[in-house]
N, CA, C and O of each residue as an XYZ file, in Angstrom:
596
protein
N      34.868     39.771    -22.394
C      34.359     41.076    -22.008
C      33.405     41.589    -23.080
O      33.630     41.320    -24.261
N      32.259     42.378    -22.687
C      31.485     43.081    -23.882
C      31.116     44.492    -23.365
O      31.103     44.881    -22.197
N      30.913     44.960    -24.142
C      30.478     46.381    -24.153
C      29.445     46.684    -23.058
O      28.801     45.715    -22.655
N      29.203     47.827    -22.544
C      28.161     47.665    -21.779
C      26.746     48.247    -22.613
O      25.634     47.833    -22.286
N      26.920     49.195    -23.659
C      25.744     49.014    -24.627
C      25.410     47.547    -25.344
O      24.229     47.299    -25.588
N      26.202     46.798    -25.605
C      25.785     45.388    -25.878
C      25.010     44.600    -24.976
O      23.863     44.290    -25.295
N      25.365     44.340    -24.186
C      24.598     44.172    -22.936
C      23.286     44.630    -22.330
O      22.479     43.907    -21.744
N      23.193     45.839    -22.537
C      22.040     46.981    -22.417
C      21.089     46.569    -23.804
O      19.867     46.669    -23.697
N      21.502     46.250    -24.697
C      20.960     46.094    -25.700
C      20.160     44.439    -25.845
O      19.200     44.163    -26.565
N      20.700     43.780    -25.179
C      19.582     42.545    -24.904
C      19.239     42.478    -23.997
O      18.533     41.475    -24.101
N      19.126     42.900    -22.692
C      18.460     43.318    -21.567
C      19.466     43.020    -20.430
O      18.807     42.894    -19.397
N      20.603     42.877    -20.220
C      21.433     42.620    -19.404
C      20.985     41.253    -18.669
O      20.290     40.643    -19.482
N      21.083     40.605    -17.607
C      21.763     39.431    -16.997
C      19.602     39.420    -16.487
O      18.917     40.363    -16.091
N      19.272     38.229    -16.703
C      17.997     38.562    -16.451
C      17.827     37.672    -14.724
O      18.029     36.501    -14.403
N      17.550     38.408    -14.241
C      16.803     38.234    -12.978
C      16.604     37.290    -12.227
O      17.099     36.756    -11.234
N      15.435     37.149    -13.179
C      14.128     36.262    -12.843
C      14.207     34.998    -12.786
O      13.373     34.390    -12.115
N      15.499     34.121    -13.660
C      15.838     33.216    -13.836
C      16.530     32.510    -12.599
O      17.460     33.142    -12.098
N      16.196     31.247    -12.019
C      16.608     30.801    -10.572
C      17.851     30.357    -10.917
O      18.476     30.537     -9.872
N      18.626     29.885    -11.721
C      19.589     29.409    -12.491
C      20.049     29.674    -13.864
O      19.241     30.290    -14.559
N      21.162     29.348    -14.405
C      20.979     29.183    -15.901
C      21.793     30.615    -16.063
O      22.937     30.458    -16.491
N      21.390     32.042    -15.786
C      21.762     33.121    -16.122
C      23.126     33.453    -16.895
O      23.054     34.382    -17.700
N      24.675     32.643    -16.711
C      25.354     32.982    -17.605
C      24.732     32.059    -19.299
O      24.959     32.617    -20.373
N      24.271     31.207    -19.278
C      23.736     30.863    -19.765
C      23.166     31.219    -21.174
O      23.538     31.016    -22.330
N      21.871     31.971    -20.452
C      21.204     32.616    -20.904
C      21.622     33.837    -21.784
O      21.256     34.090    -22.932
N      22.590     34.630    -20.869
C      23.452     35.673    -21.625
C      23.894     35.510    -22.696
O      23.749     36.125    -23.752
N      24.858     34.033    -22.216
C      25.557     34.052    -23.572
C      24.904     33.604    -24.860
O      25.433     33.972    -25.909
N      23.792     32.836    -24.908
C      22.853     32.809    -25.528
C      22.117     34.012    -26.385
O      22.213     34.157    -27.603
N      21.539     34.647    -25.696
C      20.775     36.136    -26.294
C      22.197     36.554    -26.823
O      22.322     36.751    -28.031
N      23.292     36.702    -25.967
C      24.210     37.337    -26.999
C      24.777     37.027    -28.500
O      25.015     37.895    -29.339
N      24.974     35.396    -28.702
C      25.055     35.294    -29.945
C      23.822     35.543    -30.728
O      23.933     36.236    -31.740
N      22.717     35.094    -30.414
C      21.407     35.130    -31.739
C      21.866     36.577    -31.696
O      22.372     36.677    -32.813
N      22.052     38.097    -30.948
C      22.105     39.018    -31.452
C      23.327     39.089    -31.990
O      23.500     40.308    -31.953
N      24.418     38.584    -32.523
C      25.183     38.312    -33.115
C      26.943     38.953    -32.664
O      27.835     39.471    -33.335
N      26.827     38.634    -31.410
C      27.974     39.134    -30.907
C      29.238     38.126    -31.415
O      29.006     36.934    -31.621
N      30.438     38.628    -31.580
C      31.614     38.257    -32.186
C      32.056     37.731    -30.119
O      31.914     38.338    -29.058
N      32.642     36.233    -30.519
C      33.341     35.468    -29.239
C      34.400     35.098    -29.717
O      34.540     34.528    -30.798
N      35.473     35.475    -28.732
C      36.991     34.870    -29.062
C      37.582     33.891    -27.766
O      37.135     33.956    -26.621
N      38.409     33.205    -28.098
C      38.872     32.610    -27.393
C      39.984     32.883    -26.432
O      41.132     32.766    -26.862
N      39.768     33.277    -25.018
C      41.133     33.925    -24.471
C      41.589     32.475    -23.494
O      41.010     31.641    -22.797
N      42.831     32.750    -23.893
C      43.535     31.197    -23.094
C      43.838     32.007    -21.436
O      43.539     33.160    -21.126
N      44.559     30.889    -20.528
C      44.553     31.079    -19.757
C      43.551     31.358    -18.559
O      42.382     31.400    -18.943
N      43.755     31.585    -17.011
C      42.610     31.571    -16.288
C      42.404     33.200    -16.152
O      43.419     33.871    -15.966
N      40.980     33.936    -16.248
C      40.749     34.942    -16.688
C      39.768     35.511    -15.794
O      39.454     36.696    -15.908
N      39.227     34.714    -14.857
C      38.083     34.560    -14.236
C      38.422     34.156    -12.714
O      39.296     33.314    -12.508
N      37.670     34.808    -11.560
C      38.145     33.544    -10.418
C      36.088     33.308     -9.841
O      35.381     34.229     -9.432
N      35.727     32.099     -9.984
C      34.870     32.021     -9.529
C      34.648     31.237     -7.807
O      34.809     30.016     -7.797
N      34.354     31.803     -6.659
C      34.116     31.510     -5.272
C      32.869     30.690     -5.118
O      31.696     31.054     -5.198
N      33.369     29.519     -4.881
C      32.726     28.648     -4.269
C      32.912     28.044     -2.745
O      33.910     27.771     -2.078
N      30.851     27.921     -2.389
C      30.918     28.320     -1.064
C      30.384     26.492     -0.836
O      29.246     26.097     -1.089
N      31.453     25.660     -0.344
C      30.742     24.446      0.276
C      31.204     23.412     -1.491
O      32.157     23.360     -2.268
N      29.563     22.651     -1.330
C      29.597     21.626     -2.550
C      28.672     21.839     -4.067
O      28.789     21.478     -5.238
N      27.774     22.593     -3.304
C      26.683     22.932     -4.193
C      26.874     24.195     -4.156
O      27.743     24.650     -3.412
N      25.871     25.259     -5.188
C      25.611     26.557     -5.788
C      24.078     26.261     -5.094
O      23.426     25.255     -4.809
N      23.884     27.808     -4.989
C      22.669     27.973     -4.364
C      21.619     27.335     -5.411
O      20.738     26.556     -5.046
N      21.814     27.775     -6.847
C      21.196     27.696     -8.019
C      21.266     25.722     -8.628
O      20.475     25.235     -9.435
N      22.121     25.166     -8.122
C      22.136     23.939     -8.446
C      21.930     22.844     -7.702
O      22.296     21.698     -7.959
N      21.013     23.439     -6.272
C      20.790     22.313     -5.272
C      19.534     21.952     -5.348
O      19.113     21.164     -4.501
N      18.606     22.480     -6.442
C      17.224     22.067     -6.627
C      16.847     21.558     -7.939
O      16.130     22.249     -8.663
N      17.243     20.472     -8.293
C      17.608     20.026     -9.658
C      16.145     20.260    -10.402
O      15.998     20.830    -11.483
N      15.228     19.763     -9.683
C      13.970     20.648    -10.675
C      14.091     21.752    -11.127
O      13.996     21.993    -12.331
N      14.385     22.840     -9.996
C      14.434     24.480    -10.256
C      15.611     24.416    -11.505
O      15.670     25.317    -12.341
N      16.224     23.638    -11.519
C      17.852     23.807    -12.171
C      17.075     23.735    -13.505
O      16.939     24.708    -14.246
N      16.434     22.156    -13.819
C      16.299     22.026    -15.045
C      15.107     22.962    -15.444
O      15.239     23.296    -16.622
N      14.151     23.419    -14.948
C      12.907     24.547    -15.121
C      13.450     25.662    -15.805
O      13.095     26.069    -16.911
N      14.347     26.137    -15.065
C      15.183     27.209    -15.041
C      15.908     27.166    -16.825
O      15.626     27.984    -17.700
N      16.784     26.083    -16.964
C      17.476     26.135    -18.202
C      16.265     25.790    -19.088
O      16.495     26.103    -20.256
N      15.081     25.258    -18.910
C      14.320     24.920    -19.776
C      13.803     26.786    -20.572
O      13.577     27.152    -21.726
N      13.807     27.196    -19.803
C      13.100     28.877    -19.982
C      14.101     29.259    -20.696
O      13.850     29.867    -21.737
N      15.558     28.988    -20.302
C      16.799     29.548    -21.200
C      16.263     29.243    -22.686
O      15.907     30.062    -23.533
N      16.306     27.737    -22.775
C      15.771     27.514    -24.278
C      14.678     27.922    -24.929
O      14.681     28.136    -26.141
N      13.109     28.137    -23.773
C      12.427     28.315    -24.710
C      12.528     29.982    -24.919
O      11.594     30.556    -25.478
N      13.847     30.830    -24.388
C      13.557     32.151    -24.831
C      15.037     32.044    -26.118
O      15.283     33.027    -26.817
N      15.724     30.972    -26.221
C      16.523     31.208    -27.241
C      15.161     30.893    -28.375
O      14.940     31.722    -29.258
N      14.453     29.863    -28.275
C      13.802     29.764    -29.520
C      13.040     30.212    -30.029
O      12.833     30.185    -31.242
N      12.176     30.964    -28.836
C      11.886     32.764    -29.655
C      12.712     33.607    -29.910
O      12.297     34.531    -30.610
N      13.579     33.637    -29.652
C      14.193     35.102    -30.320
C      14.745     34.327    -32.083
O      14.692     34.885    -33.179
N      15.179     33.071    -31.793
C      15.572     32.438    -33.101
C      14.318     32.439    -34.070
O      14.494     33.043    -35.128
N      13.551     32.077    -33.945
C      12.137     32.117    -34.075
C      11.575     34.125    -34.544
O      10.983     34.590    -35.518
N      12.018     34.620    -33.570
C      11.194     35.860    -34.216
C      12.182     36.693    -35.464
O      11.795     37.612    -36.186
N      13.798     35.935    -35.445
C      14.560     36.435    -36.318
C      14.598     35.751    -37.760
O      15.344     36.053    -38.691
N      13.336     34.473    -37.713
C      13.317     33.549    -38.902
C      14.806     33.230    -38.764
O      15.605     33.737    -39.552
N      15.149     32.529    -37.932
C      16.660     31.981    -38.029
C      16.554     30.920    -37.578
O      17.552     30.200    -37.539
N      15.316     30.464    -37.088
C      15.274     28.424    -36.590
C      14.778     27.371    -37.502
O      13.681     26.852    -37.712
N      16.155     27.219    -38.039
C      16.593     26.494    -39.013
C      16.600     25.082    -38.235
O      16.362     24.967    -37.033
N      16.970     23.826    -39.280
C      16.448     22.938    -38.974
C      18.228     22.465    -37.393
O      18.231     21.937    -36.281
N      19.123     22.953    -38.127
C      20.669     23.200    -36.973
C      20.264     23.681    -35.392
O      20.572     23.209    -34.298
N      19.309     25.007    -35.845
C      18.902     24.825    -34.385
C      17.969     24.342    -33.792
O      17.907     24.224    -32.568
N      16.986     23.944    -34.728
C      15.780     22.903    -33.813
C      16.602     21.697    -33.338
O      16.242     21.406    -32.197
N      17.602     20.864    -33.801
C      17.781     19.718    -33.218
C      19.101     20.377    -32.064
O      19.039     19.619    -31.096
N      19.758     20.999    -31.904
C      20.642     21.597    -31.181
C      19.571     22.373    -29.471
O      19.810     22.179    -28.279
N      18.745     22.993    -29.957
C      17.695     22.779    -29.262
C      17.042     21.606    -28.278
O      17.235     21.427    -27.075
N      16.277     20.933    -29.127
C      15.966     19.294    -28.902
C      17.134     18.628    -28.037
O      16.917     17.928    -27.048
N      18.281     18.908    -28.490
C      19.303     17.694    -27.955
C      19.564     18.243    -25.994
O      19.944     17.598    -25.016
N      19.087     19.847    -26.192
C      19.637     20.009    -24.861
C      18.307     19.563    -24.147
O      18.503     19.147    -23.005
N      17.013     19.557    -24.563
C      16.023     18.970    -23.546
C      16.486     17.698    -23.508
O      16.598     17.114    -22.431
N      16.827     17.087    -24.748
C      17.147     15.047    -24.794
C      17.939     15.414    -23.056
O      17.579     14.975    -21.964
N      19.004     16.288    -23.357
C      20.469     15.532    -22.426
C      20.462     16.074    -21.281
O      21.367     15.912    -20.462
N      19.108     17.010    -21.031
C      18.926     17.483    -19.368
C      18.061     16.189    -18.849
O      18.209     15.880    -17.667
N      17.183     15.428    -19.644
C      16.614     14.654    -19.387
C      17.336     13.550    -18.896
O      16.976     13.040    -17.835
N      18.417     13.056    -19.586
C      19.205     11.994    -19.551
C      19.908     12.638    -18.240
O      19.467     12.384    -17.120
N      20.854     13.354    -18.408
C      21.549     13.871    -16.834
C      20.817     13.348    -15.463
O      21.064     12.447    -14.661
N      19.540     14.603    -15.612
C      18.751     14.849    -14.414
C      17.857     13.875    -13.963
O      17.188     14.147    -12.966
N      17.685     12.533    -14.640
C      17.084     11.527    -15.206
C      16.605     11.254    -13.246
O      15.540     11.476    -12.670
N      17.503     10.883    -12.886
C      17.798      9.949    -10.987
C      17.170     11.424    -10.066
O      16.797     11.197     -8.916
N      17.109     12.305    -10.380
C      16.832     13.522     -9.939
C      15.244     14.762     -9.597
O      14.886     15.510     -8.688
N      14.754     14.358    -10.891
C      13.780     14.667    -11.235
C      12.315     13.967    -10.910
O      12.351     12.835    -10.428
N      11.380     14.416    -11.085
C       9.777     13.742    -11.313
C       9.848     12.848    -12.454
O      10.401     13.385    -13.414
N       9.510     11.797    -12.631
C       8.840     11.136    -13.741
C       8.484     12.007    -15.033
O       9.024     12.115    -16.134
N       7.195     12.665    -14.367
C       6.407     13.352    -15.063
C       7.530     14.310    -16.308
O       7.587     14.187    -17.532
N       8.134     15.030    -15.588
C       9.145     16.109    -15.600
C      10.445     15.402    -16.693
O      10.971     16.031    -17.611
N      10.725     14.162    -16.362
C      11.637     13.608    -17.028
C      11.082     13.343    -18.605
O      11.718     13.682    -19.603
N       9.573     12.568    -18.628
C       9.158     12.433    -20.022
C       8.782     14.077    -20.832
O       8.940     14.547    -21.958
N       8.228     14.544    -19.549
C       7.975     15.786    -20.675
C       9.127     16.644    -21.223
O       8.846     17.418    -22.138
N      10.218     16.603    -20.832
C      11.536     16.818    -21.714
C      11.792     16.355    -22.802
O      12.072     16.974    -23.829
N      11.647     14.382    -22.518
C      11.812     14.249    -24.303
C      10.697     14.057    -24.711
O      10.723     13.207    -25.601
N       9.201     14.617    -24.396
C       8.336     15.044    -25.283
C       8.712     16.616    -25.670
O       8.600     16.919    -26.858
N       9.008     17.302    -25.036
C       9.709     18.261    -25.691
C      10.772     18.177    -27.000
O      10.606     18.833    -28.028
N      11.837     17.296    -26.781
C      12.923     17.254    -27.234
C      12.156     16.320    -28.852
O      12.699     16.405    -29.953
N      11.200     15.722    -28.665
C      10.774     15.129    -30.009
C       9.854     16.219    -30.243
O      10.594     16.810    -31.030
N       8.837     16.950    -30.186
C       8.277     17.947    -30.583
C       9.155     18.959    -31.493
O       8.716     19.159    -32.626
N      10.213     19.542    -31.160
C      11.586     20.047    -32.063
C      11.982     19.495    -32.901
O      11.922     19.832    -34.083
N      12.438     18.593    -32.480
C      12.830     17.571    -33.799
C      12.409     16.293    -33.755
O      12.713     15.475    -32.886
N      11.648     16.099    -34.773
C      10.890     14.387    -34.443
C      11.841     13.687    -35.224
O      11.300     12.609    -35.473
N      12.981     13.710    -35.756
C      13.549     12.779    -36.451
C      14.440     11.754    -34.962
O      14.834     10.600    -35.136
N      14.551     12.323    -33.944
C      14.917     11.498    -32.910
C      14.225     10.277    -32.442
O      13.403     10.393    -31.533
N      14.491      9.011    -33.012
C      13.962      7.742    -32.427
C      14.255      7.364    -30.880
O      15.248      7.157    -30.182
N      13.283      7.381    -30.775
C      13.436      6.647    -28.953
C      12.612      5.639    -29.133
O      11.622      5.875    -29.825
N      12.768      4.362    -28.614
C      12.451      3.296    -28.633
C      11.511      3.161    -27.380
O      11.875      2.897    -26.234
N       9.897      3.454    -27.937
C       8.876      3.800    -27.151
C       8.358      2.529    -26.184
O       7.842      2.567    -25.067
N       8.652      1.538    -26.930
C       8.050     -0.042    -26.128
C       9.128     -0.506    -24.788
O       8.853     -0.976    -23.683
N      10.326     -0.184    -25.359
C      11.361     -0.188    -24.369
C      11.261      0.840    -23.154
O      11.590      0.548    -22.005
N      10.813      1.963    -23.516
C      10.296      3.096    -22.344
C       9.254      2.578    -21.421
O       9.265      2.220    -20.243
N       8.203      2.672    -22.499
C       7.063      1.773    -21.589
C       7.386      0.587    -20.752
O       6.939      0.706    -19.612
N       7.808     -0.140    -20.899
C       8.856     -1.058    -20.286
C       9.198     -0.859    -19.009
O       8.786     -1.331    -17.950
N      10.248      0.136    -19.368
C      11.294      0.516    -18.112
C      10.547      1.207    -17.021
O      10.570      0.914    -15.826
N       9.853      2.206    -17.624
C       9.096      2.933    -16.591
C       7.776      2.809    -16.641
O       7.070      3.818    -16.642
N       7.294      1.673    -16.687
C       5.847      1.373    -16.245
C       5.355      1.345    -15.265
O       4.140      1.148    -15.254
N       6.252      1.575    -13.682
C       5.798      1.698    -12.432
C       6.211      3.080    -12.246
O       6.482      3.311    -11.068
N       6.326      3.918    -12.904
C       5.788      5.454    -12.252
C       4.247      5.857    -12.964
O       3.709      6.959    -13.064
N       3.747      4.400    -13.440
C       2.570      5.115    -13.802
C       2.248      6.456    -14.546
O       1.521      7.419    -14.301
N       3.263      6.038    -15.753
C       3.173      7.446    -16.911
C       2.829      6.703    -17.821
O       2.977      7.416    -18.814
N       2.428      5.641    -18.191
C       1.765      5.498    -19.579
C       0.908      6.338    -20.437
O       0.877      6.056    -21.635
N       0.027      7.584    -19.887
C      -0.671      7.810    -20.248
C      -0.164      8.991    -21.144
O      -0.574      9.424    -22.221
N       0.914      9.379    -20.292
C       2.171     10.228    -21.167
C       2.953      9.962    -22.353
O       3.288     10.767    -23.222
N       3.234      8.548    -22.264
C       3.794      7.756    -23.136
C       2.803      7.714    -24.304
O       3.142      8.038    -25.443
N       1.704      7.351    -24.022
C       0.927      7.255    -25.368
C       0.287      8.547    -25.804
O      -0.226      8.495    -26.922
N       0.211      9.591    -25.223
C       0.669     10.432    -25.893
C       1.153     11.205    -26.680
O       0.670     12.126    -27.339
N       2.884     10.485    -26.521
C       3.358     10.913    -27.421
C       3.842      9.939    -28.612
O       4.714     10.315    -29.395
N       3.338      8.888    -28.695
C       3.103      8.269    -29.552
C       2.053      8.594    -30.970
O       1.919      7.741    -31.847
């Protein structure tokens, strides 16, 4: 539970976002430095309608969606001089592992530019670029690939 001036104070539950939104919250809420405890037990009842969430049946929109989550955690980390090198790769790792997830799901295109994202944050992540080129040389992204080379 939080306050409802806490809440008010990072802009409450944002909108605009097609997905992602608890997310996001809980996000803006720690960089503004909210105290989280751990309550045991079930505390919550969440209703689910069918197999899917409205928000998780468009795996592009899904990953678009959390992608915006991150790039507004890393401005606000960013405008607080607090993106330290912990959260650039903590960062990085969630583009690496939406990539990897959403991998069967996604565009090509969409899939590399994640972990060109995810190495842009932190370039100490080796990916084994000849082996990429490799694997996915028939979606015709090389040009992406060398790129980011």
């Amino acid at each position: 539970l939080f306050r409802k001036s806490v809440l008010e104070n990072i802009g409450g539950w944002d909108e605009e976002l097609k997905a992602g939104q608890d997310r996001d919250l809980l996000l803006r809420l720690a960089i503004q430095g909210a105290k989280f405890r751990y309550q045991s037990g079930d505390v919550a009842i969440y209703r689910r309608y069918g197999n899917v969430t409205v928000s998780t049946a468009n795996k592009t929109c899904l990953v678009l969606s959390f992608c915006r989550v991150l790039e507004k955690a890393t401005a606000q980390l960013s405008a607080k001089n607090r993106l330290s090198s912990k959260y650039l790769y903590a960062l990085a790792k969630g583009y690496q592992l939406m990539a990897i997830q959403y991998q069967a799901e996604i565009s090509p295109p969409l899939y590399f530019w994640l972990l060109e994202k995810s190495l842009i944050l932190f370039t100490k992540f080796a990916i084994r670029k000849a082996k990429m080129r490799e694997k996915y040389a028939h979606f015709n992204a090389l040009s992406l690939l060398n790129s980011m080379a």
